[in-house]
N, C-alpha and C positions, 0 to 999 in steps of 0.2 A: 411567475412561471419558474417551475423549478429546472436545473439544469445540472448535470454532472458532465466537466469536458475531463478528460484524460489529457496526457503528453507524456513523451519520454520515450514512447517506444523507439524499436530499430532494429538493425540488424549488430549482430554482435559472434564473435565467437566463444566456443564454448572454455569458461573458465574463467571471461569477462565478466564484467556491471553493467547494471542499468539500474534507473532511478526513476521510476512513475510517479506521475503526480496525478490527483485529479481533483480540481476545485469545483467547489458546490456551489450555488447560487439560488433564491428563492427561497431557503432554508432555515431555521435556526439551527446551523452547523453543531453546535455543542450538544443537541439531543439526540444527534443520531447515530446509529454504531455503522458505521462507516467499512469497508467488506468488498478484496478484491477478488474476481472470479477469474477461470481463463475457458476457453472453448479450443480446441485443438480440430485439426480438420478431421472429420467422422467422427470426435468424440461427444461426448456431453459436455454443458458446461460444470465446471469443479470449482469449490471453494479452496482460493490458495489461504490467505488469512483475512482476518478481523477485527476490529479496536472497537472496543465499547466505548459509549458516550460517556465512561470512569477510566479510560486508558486500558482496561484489561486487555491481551491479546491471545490469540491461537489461530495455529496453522497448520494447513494440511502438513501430514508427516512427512512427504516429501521433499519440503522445502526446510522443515525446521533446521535452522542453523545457518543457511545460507541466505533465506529474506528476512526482513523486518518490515512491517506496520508501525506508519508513527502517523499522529495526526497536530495541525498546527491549527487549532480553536481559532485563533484570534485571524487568522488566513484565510479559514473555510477550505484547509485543502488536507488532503490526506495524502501520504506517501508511500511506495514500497520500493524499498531499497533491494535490491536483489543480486547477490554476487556469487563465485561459483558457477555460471551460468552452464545448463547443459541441454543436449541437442532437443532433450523433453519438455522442458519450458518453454518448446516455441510454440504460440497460443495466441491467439488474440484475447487482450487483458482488457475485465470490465472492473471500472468503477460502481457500488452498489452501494446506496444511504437506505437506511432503514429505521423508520420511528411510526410505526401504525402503519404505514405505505412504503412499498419500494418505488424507488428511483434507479434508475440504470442512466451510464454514458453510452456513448457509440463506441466506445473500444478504441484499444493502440497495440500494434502488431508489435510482435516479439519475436523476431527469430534467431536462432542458436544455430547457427552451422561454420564447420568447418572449411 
């Protein structure tokens, strides 16, 4: 059974960190490009960034320079480092594995207020 749990969210102010994790299970971790979303309340959900099953990355343009994608293979867990934090990054964050099928987490709340 496959599973993606997330961790890390919270409440934070704006200009703070946070460090999501989200570990894979049921998977061969190393195949899959691994891909965190966020959903904002009344929005759609949106691709913040992405790591190939080769390391490559990209991110929505709004974040570029303040998150990072890293994945640790040998873990099964993938990370987003996220700093700078502003009142628009608050979202509930999804974990997403992708190799022929997606896999989705239950999400980890993110909020940004002063």
């Amino acid at each position: 059974q496959v599973q993606l749990v997330e961790s890390g969210g919270g409440l934070v102010r704006p200009g703070e960190s946070l460090r999501l994790s989200c570990v894979a299970s049921g998977v061969i971790f190393s195949n899959y490009a691994m891909t965190w979303y966020r959903q904002a309340p009344g929005k759609q959900r949106e691709l913040v960034a992405t790591i190939s099953s080769l390391g490559r990355t990209d991110y929505q343009d709004s974040v570029k320079g303040r998150f990072t994608i890293s994945r640790d293979n040998a873990k099964n867990t993938v990370h987003l480092q996220m700093n700078s934090l502003e009142l628009e990054d608050t979202a509930v964050y999804y974990c997403n594995a992708y190799y022929r099928t997606n896999y989705w987490g239950q999400g980890t709340q993110v909020t940004v207020s002063s």
